[in-house]
MIZA-489269 format. One record per residue: residue number from 0; residue in three letters; chain; x, y, z of N, C-alpha, C, O, CB in turn. Coordinates in Angstrom, 2 decimals. Each point is the difference from the previous one (the first is absolute). Glycine has a CB too. Example, Ala and Ser with C-alpha at 12.3 -4.5 7.8 and 13.67 -1.06 7.14 Angstrom:
BEGIN
0 / ALA / A / 13.19 / -5.69 / 7.80 / -0.89 / 1.19 / 0.00 / 0.90 / 1.20 / 0.00 / 1.04 / -0.02 / 0.66 / -2.93 / -1.15 / 0.59
1 / SER / A / 1.54 / 2.22 / -1.97 / 0.82 / 1.19 / 0.06 / -0.77 / 1.09 / 0.73 / 0.51 / 1.11 / 0.17 / 0.67 / -1.74 / -2.32
//
This chain:
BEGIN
0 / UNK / A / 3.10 / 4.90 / -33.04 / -0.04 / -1.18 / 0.83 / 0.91 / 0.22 / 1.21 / 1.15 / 0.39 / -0.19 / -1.64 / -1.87 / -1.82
1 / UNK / A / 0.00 / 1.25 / 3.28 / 0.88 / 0.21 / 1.42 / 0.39 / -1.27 / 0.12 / -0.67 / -1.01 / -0.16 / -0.50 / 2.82 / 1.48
2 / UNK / A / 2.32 / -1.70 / -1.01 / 0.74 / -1.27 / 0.78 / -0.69 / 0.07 / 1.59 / -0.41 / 0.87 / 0.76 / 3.08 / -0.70 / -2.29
3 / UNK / A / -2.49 / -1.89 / 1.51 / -0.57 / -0.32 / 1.50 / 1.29 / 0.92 / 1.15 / 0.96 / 0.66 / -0.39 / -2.26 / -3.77 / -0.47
4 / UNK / A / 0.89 / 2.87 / 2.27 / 0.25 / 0.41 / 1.28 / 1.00 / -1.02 / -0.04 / -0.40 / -1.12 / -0.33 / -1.74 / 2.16 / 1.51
5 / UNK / A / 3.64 / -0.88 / -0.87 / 0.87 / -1.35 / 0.29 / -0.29 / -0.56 / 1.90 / -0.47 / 0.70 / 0.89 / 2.81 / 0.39 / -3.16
6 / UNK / A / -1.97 / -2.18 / 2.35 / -0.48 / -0.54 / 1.16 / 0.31 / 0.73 / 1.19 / -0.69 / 0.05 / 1.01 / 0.82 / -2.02 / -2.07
7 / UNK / A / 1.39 / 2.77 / 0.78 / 0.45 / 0.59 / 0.98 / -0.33 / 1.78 / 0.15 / 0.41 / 0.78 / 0.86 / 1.32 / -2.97 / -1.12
8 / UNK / A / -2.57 / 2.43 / -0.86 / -0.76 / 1.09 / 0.78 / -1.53 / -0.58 / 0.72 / -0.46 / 0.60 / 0.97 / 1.66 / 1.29 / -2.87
9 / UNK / A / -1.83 / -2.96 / 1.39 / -0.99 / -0.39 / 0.72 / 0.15 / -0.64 / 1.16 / -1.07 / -0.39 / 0.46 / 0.26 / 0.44 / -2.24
10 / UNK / A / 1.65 / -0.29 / 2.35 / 0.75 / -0.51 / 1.16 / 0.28 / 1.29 / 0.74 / -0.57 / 0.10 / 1.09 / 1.65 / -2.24 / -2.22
11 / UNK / A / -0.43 / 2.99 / 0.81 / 0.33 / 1.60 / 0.79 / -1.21 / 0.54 / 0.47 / -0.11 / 0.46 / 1.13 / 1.97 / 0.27 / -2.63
12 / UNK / A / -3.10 / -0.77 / 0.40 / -1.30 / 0.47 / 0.04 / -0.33 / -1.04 / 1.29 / -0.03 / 0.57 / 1.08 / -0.58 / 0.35 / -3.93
13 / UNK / A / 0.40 / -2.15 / 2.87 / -0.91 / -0.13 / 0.84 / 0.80 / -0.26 / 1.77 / -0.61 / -0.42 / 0.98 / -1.13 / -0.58 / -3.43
14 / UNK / A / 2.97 / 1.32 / 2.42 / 1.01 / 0.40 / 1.16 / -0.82 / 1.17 / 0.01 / -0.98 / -0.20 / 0.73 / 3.61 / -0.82 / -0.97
15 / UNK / A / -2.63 / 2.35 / -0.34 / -0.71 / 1.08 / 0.35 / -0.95 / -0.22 / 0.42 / -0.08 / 0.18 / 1.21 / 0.84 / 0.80 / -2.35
16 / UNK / A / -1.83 / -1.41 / 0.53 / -1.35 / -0.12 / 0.40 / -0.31 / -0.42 / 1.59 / -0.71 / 0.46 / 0.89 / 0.43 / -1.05 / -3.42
17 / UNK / A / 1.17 / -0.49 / 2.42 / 0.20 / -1.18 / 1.43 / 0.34 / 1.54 / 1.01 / -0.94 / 0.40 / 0.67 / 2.50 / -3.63 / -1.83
18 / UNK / A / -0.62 / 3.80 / 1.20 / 0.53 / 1.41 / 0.77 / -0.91 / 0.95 / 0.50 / -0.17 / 0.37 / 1.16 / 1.88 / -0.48 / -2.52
19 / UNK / A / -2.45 / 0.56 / -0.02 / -1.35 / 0.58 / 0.41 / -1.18 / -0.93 / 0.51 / -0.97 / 0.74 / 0.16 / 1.62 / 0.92 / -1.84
20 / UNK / A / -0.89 / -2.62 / 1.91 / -0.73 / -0.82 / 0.84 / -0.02 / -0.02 / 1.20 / -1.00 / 0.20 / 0.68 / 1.19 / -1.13 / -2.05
21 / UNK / A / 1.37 / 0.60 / 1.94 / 0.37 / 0.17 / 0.87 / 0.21 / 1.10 / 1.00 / -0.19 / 0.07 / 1.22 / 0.54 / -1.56 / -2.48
22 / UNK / A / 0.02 / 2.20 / 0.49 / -0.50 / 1.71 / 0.90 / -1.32 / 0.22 / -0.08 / -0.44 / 0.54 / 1.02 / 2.38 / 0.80 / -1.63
23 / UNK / A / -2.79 / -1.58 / -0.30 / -1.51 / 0.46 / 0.19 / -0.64 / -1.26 / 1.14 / -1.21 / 0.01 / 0.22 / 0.89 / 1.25 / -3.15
24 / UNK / A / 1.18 / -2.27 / 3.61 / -0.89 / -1.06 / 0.97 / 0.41 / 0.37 / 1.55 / 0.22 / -0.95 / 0.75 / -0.20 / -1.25 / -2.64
25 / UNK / A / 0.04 / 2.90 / 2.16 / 0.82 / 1.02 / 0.83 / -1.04 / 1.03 / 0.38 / -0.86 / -0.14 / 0.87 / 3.20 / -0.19 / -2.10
26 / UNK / A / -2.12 / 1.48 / 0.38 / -0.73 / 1.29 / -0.46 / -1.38 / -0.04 / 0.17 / -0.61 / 0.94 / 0.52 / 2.22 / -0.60 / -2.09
27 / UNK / A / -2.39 / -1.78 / 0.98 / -1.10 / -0.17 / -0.15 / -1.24 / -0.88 / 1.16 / -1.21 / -0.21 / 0.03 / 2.68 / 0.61 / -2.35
28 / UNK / A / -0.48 / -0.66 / 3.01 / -0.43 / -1.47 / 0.98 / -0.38 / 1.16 / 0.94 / 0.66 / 1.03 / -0.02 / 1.15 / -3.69 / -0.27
29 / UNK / A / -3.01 / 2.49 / 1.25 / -0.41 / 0.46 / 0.90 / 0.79 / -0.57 / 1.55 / -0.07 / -1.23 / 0.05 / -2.10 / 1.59 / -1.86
30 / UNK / A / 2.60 / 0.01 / 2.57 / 0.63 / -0.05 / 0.94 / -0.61 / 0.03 / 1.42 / 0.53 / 0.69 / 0.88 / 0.82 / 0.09 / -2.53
31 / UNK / A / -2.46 / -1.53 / 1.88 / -0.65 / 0.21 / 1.10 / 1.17 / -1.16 / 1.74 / 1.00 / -0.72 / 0.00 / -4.13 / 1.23 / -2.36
32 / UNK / A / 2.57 / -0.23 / 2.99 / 0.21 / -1.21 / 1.43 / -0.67 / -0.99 / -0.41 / -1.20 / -0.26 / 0.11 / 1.25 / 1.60 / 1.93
33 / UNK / A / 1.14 / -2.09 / -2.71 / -1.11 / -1.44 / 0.10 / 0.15 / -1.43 / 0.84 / -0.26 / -1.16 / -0.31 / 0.01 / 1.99 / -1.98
34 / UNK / A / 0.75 / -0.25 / 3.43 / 0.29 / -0.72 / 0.95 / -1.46 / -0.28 / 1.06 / -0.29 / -0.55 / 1.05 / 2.99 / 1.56 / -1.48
35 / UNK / A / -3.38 / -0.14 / -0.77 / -1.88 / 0.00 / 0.78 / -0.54 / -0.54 / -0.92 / 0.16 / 0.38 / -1.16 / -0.65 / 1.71 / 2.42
36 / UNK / A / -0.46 / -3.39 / -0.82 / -1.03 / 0.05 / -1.71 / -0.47 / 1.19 / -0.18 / -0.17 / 0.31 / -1.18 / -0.87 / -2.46 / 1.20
37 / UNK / A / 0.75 / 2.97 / 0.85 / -1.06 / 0.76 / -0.67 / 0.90 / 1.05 / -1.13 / -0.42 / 0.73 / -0.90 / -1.49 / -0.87 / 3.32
38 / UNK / A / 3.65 / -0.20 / -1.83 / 1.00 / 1.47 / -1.01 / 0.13 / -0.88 / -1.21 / 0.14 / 0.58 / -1.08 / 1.77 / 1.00 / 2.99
39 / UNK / A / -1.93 / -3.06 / -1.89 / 0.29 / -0.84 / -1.19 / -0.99 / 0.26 / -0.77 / 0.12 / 0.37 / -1.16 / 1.02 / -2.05 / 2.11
40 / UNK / A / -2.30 / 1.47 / -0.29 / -1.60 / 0.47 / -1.10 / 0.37 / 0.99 / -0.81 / 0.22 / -0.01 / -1.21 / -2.11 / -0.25 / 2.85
41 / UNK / A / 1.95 / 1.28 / -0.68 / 0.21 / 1.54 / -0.64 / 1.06 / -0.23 / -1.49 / -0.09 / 0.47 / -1.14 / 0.00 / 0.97 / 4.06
42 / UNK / A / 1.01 / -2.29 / -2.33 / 1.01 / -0.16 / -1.39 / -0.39 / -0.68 / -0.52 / -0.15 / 0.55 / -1.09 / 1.82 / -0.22 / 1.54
43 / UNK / A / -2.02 / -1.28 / -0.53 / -0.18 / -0.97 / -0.96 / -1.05 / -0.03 / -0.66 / -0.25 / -0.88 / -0.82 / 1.41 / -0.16 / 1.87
44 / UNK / A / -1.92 / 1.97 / -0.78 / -1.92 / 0.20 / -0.15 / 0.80 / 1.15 / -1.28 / -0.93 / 0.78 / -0.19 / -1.35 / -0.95 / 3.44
45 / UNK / A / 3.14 / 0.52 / -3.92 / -0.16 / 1.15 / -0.32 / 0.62 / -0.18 / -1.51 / 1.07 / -0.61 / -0.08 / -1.07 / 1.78 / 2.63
46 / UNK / A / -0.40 / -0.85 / -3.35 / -0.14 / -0.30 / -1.57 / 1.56 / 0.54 / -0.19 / 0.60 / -0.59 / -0.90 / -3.61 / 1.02 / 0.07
47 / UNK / A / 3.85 / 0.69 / 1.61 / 1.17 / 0.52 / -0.08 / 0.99 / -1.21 / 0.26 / 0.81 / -0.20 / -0.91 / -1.69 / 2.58 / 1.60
48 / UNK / A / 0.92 / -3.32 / 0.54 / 0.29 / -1.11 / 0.18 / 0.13 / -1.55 / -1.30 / 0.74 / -0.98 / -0.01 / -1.77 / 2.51 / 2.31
49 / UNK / A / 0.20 / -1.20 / -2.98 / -0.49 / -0.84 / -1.05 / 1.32 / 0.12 / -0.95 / 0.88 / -0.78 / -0.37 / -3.74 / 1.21 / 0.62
50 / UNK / A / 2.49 / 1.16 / -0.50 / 0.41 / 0.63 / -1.20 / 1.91 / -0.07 / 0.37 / 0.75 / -0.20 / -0.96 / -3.55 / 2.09 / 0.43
51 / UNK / A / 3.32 / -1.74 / 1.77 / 1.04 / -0.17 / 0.30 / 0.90 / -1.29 / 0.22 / 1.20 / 0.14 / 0.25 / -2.21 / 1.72 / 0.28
52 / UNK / A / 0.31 / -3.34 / -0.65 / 0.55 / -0.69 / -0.20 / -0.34 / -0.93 / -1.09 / 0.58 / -1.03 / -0.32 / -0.06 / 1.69 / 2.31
53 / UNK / A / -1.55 / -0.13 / -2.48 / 0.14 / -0.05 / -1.83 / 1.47 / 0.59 / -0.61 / 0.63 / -0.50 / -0.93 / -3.46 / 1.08 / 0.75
54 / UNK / A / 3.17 / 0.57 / 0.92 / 1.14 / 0.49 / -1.05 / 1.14 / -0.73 / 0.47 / 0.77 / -0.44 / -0.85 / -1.58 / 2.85 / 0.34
55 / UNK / A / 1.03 / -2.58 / 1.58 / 1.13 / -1.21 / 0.91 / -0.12 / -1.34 / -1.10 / 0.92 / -0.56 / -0.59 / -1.58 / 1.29 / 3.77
56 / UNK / A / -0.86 / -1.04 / -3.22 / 0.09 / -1.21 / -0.26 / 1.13 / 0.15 / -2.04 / 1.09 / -0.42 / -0.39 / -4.25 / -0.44 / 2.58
57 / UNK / A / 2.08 / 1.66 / -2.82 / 0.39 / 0.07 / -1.25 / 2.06 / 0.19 / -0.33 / 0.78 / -0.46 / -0.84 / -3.85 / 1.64 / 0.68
58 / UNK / A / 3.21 / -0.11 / 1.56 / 1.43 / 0.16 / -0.12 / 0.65 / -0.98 / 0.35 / 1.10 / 0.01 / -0.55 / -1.24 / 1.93 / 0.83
59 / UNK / A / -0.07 / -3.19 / 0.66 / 0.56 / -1.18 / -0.06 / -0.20 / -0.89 / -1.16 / 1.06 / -0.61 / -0.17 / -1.20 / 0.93 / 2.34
60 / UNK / A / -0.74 / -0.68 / -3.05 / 0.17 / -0.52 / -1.28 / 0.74 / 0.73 / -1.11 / 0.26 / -0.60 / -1.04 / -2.18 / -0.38 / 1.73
61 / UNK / A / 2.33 / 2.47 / -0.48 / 0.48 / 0.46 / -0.93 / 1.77 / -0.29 / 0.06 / 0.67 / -0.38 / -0.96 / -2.98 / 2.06 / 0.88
62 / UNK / A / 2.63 / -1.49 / 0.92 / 1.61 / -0.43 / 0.49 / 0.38 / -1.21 / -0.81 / 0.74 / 0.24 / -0.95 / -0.95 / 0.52 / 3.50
63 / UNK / A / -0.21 / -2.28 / -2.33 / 0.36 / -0.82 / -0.67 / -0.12 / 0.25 / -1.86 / 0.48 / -0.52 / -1.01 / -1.06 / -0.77 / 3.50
64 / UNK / A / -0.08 / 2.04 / -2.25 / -0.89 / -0.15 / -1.38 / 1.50 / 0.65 / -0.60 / 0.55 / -0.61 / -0.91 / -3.94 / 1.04 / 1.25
65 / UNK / A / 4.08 / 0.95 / 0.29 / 1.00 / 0.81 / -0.54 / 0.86 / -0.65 / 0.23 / 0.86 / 0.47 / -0.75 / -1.53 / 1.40 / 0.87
66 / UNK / A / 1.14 / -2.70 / 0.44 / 1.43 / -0.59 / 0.31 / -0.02 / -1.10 / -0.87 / 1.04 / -0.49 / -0.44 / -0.70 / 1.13 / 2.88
67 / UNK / A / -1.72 / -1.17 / -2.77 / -0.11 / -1.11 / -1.44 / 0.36 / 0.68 / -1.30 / 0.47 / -0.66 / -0.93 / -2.51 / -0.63 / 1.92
68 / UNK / A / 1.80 / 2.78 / -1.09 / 0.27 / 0.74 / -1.70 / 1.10 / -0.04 / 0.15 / 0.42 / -0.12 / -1.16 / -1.99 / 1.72 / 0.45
69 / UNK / A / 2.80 / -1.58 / 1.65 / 1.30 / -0.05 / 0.20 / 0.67 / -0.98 / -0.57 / 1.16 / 0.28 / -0.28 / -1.59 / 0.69 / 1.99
70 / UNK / A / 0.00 / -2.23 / -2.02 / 0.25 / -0.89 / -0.04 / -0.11 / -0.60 / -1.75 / 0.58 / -0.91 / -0.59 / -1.17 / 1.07 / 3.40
71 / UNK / A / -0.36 / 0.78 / -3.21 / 0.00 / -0.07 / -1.73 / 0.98 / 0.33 / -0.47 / 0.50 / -0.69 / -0.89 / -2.36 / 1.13 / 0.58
72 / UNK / A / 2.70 / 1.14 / 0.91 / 0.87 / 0.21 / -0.75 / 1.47 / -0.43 / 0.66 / 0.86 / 0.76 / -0.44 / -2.52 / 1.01 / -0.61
73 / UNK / A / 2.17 / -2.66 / 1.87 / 1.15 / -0.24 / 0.22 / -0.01 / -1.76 / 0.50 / 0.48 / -0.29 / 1.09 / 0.03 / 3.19 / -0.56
74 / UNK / A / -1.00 / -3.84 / -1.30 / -0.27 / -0.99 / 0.75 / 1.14 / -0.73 / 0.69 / 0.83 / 0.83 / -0.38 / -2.67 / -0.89 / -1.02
75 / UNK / A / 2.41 / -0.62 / 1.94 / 0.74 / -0.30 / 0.95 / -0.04 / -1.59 / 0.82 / 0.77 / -0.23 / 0.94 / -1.02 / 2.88 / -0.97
//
């Protein structure tokens, strides 16, 4: 029988995760002139764009989420 994950490694975990999100929304985002519709199209038309603030988005729900496992083990 495994013992569960205590809050404060699932809290560390999803600080990591949130980290690697954040560097991959960067890395991944297409970078056109979009001071043109036609450079915004180009970006925003582009499934890489999608996929890059999907991971922004997910790494901003993950932050609270880790600073809440913090909070199981030292309440205050």
């Amino acid at each position: 029988m495994t013992t569960p994950p205590s809050p404060t490694r699932l809290g560390a975990l999803a600080f990591g995760a949130a980290g690697v999100l954040f560097l991959l929304y960067p890395a991944v985002r297409p970078w056109n002139d979009e001071t043109t519709a036609a450079g915004a199209l180009r970006s925003m038309g582009s499934s890489a764009w999608v996929a890059a603030h999907l991971f922004a988005m997910i790494g901003f729900i993950l932050v609270p989420l880790g600073l809440h496992a913090r909070t199981f083990d030292h309440p205050s």
